[in-house]
C-alpha positions in Angstrom: 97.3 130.8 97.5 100.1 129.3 99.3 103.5 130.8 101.0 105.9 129.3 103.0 106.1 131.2 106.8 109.6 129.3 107.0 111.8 126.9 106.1 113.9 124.7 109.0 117.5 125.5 108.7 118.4 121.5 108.8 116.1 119.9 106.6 113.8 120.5 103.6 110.8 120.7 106.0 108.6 124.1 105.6 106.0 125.5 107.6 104.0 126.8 105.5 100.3 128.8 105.0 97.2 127.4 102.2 94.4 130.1 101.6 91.3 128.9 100.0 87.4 130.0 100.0 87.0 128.2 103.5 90.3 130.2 105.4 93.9 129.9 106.1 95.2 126.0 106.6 98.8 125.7 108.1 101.1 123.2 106.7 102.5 120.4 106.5 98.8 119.0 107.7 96.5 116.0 107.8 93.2 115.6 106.5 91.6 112.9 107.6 89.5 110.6 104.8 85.7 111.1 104.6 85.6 108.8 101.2 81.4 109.0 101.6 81.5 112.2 102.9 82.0 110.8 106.4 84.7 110.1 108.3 84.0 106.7 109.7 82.7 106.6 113.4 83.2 110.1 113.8 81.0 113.4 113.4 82.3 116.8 112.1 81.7 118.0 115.9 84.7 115.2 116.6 86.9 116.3 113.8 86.2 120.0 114.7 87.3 119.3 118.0 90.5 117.4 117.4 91.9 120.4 115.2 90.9 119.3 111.9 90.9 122.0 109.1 90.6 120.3 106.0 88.8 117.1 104.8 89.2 114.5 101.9 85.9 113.1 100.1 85.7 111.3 97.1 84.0 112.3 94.1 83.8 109.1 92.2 82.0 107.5 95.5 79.5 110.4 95.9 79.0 110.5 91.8 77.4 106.6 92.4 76.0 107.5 95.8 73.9 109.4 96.6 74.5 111.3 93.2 75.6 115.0 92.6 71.9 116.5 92.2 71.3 115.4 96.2 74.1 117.0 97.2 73.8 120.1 94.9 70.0 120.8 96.1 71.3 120.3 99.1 73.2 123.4 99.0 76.7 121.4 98.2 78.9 119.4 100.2 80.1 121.6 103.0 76.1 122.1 104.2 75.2 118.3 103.0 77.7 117.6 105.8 77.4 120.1 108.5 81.7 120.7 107.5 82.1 124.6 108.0 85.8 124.3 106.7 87.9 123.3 103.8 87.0 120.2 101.8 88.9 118.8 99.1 88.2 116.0 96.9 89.8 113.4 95.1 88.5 112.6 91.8 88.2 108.7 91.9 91.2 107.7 90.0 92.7 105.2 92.0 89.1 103.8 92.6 89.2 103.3 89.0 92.1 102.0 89.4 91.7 99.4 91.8 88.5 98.8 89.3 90.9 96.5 86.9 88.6 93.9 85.8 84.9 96.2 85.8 86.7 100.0 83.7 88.0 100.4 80.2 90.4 103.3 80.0 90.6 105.2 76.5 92.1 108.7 75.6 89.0 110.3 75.9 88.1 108.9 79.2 87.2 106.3 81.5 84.2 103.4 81.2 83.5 102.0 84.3 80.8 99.4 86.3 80.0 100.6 89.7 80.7 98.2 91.9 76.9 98.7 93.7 74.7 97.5 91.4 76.5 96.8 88.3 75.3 100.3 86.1 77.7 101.4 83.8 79.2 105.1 83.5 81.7 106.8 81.1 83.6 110.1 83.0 86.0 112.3 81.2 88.5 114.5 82.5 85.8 117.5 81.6 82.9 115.7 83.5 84.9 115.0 86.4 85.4 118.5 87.1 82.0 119.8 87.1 81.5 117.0 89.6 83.6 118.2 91.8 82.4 122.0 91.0 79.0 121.1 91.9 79.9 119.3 94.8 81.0 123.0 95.9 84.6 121.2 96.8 87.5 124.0 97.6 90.4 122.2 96.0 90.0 119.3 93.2 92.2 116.8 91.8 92.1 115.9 88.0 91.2 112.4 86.3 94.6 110.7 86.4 95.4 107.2 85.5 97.2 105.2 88.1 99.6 102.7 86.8 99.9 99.5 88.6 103.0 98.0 90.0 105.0 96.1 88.6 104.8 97.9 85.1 106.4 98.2 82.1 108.0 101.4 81.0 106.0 101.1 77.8 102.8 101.1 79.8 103.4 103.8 82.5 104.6 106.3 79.7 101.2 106.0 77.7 99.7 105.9 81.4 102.3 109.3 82.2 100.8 110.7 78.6 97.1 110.1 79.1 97.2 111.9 82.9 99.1 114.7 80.9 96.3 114.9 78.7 93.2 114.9 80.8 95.4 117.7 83.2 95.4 119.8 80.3 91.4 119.2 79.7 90.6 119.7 83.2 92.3 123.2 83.2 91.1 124.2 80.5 87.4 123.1 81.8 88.1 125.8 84.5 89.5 128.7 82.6 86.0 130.4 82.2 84.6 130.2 85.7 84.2 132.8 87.9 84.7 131.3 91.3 87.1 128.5 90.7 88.6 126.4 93.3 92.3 125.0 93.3 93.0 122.7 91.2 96.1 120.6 91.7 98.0 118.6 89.1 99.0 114.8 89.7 102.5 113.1 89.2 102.8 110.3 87.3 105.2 107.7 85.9 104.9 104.6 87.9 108.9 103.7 89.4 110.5 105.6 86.1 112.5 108.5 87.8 113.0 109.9 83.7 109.1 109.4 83.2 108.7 111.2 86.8 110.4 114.0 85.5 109.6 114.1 82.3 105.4 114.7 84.3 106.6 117.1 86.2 108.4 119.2 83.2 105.0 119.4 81.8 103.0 120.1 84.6 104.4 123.3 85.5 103.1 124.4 81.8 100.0 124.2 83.2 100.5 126.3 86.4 98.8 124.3 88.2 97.6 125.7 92.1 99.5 122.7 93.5 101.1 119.2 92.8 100.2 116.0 94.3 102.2 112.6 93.8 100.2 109.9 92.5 101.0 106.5 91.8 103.1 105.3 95.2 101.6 102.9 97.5 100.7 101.0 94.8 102.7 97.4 95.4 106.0 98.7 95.0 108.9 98.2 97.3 109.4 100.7 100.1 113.1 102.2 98.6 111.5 102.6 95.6 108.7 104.3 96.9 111.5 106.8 99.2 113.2 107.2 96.1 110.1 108.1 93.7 109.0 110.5 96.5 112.4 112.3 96.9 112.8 112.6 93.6 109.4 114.1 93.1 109.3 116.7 95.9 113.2 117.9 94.4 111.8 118.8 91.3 108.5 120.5 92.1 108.5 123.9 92.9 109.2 125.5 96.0 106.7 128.1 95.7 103.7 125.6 95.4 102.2 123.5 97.7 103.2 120.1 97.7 100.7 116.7 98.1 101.4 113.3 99.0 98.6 111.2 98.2 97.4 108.5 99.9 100.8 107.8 102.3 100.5 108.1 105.8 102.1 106.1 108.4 103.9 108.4 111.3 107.4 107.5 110.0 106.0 108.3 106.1 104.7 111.3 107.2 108.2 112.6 109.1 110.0 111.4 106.1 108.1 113.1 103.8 107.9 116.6 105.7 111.5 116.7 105.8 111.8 116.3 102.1 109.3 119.2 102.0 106.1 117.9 101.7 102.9 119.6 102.6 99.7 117.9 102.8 98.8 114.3 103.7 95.8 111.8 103.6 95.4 108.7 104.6 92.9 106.1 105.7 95.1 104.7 108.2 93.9 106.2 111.1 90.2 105.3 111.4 91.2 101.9 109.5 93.7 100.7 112.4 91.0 102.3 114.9 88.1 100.1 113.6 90.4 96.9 114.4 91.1 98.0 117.8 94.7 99.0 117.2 95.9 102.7 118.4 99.1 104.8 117.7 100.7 106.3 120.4 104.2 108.1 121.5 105.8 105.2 122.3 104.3 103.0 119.5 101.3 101.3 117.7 99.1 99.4 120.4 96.4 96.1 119.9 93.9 96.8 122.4 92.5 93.3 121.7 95.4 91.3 123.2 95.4 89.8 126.4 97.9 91.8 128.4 95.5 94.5 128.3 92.2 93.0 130.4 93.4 94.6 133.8 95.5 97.3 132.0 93.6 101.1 133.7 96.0 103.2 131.7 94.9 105.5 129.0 95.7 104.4 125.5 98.1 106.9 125.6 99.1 109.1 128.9 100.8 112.2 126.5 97.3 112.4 124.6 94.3 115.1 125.5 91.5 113.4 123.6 88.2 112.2 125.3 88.9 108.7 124.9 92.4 109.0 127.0 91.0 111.3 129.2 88.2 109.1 130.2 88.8 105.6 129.8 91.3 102.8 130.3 93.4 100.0 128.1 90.9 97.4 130.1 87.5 99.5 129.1 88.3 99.4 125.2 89.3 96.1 125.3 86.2 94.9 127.0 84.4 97.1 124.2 86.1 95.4 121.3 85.6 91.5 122.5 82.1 92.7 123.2 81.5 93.8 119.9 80.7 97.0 120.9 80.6 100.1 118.4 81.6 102.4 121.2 85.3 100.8 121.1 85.4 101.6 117.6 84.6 105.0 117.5 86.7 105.8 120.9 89.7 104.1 118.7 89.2 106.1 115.9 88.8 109.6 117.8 92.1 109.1 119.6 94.3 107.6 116.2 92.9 111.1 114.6 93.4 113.1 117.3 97.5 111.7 117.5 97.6 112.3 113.7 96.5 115.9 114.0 98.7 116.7 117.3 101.7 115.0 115.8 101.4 117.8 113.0 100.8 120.4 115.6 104.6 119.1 117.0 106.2 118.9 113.1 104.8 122.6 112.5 106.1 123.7 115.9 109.4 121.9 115.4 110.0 123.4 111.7 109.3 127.1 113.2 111.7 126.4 116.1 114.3 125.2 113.5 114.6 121.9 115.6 112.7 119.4 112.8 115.3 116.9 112.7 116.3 116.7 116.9 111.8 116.2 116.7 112.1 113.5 114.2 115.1 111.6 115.9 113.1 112.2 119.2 109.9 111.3 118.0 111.0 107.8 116.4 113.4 107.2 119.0 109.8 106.5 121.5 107.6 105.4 118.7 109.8 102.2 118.3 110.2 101.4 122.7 107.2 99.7 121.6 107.5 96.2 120.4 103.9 95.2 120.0 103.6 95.8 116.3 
């Protein structure tokens, strides 16, 4: 299911190989966020183009709209949305999460009031899984529960315990199928390196397909976060594949692969696109500001995509004032498209054994930039 190709002489960082029912996915890679089974702005055809392999949906959004039958009858996820590769989806727990005041959390599952019209619904770990089985997804996450930040030990262990609990129910829920997909377990344990630990000794019980950190981004300083993350990837196994959730800035990203992480998601790059601000080599960029109304320079001159190959600073910033959809999308393509190529460069530097001279490198031009 997974093997590492190689392992970069300086650092942690791996290059390494995922196999599931879709194909062969080199890592450490991207996926960019389709939370409603779309990536915002941009088609499959886009994402297809750019290099994308896998996608991220969201199985707690689709659940409330437009509901699992639709997409089941319509011959599961991958032909709902024309996506001919890998899918994976997450199971909604930090939706719930960020759900404080409308969910009641028990053992047995999770009580919620969808925030569209108000309906309540109750999913357990069990449920959640034939969700995502239906859906036809290729890897699946398990219910976890997401502690919030700042929390007390007390809390994040009973938190720790009940994402134990439900990762036990949603193997189990998969032990009789025929054609299962991967299924990864979550890390828990809020800022509590013992409690961290502690998760990940009873994970690997499980034998699990892969292992995701959960639970960071969540409030909590940035050194704790570092530290939580470190810690984490040290005491997972080598010979699994490893998944930060939710954490993707360039500088997170670098940080992480050379700590020997694998896969990454995040919503940053659409996000920043939609508000008119673009990553590029030498730094993030506004297009909105002033200096760039007579600026004929591609967003970025070291990027391929079909926005830099076609248009100017001046053209995208005459889109965005004008309200203009066009300067969303054209934002969003090119953010995706520097996400996806800045993997291409981390898996090239890891097989050339040159990871850390990339990173230095990389950083070194992403900061010339001072319009942050």
């Amino acid at each position: 299911m997974f093997k590492i190709v190689h392992q970069d002489i300086n650092s942690k960082a791996r290059l390494g190989q995922l196999s599931t029912a879709q194909g062969e996915i080199p890592t450490p890679c991207f996926m960019p966020v389709g939370t409603q089974a779309s990536v915002k702005t941009l088609s499959p055809l886009d994402l297809q183009q750019a290099g994308a392999e896998i996608l991220l949906c969201n199985a707690y959004h689709l659940f409330l709209r437009p509901g699992i039958e639709v997409i089941k009858n319509a011959g599961g996820l991958h032909r709902f949305i024309s996506w001919p590769g890998t899918i994976l989806t997450d199971s909604g727990g930090y939706q719930i999460f960020s759900l404080a005041l409308f969910r009641h959390i028990t053992d047995e599952g999770v009580e919620f009031q969808s925030h569209l019209d108000g309906s309540k619904s109750f999913l357990t770990p069990e449920r959640v899984i034939k969700i995502q089985e239906e859906l036809g997804a290729d890897i699946i996450m398990p219910l976890d529960e997401c502690a919030h930040y700042p929390c007390a030990k007390d809390y994040a262990r009973v938190a720790m315990d009940r994402t134990l609990d439900w990762a036990r129910r949603s193997k189990d829920t998969l032990l009789n199928q025929r054609e299962q997909p991967l299924l990864f377990g979550i890390v828990q344990g809020a800022t509590y390196q013992d409690l961290r630990k502690g998760c990940i000794k009873q994970l690997l019980d499980f034998d699990f397909d892969g292992y995701a950190i959960g639970g960071v981004s969540v409030g909590e300083p940035a050194v704790l976060r570092y530290n939580i993350i470190n810690l984490v990837l040290d005491n997972l196994p080598k010979l699994k594949v490893r998944y930060l959730m939710g954490l993707g800035t360039p500088e997170d990203i670098l940080q992480a692969t050379e700590w020997g992480a694998d896969l990454f998601d995040c919503v940053i790059p659409t996000r920043f696109g939609r508000n008119g601000t673009a990553f590029t080599h030498t730094g993030k960029l506004t297009i909105r500001n002033a200096p760039y109304i007579s600026d004929y320079q591609p967003l970025d001159s070291q990027c391929s995509c079909y926005a830099c190959q076609n248009f100017s600073r001046a053209y995208l910033r005459h889109l965005f004032n004008c309200d203009e959809i066009l300067g969303l999308r054209l934002v969003s393509l090119h953010n995706i498209h520097f996400y996806l190529d800045l993997m291409r460069n981390i898996r090239t530097a890891i097989a050339e054994d040159r990871f850390i001279k990339f990173k230095q490198e990389f950083l070194n031009k992403y900061k010339q930039n001072s319009n942050f």
